[in-house]
N, C-alpha and C positions, 0 to 999 in steps of 0.2 A: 519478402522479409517483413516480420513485425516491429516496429519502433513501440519503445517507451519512451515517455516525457514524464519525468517526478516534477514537480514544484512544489512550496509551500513552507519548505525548512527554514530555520532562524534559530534565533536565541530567545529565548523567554526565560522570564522569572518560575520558579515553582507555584504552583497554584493555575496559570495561565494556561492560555489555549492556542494551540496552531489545527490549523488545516490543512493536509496534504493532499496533492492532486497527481492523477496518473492518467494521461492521454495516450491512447493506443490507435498508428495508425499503420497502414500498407491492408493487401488485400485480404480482406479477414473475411471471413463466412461468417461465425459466431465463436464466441469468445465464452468459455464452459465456466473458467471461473478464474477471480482474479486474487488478489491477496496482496499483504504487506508483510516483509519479512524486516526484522534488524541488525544492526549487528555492536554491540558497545566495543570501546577498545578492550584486548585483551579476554572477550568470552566467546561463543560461538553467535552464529546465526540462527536465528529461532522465528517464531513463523507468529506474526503479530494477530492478525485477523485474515480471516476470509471471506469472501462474496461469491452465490454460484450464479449463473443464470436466472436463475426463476428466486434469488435472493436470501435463498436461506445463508445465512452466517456462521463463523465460529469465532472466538474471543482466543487468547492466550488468559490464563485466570489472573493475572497480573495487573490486567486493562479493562476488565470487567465491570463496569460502569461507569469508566472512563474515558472509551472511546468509542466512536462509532463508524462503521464500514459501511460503505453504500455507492451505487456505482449508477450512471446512466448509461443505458442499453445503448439506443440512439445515437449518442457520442463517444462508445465505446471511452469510458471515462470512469475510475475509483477515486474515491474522493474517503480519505480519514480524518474523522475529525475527533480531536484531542484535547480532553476539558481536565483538567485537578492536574495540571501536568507534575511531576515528581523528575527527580536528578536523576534515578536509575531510569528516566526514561530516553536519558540522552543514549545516542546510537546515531546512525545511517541509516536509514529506511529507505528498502528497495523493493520497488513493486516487481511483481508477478504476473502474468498472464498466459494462458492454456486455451488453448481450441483450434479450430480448423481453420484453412485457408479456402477461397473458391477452387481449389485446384485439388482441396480435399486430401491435403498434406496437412498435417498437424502441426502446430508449435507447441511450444515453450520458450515464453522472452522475458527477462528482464531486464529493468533500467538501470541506467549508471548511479542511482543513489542519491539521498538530498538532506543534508544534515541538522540534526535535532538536539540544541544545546538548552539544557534547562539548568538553570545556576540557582541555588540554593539561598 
């Protein structure tokens, strides 16, 4: 079984920056690609950024040169980091992760969520 770990949620002012972190462990082969997804109250869940393997990205156009996605292979670890923060950026942000296990079973796991409060 795959564990996530989010950290890094708080409260900040608008303008400010948080960093979020997602740790993935149990028996992983490799991990294809990971992502951040959110959710504000009351709207749906929508898919923040992504990371694959060999690093190519995508944005939500929302966050586009606001935030950046980047993961270490090694520590099987994404990492978001979040600059010009704005109030429609408040949500839950929950990571994602996809790939195989040594046993050559596939996942799909996500974390329990880690909250993002930007006050105006």
């Amino acid at each position: 079984q795959v564990q996530l770990v989010e950290s890094g949620g708080g409260l900040v002012q608008a303008g400010g920056s948080l960093r979020l972190s997602c740790a993935a462990s149990g028996s992983i082969f490799s991990i294809n690609a990971m992502g951040w997804y959110r959710q504000a109250p009351e709207k749906q869940r929508e898919l923040v950024a992504i990371v694959t393997s060999g690093s190519s990205t995508n944005y939500t156009d929302s966050v586009k040169g606001r935030f950046t996605i980047s993961r270490d292979n090694a520590k099987n670890t994404m990492y978001l980091q979040m600059n010009s923060l704005k109030p429609e950026d408040t949500a839950v942000y929950y990571c994602n992760a996809r790939g195989f296990l040594y046993d050559h079973r596939s996942f799909d796991s996500w974390g329990q969520g880690t909250q993002v409060t930007v006050s105006s």
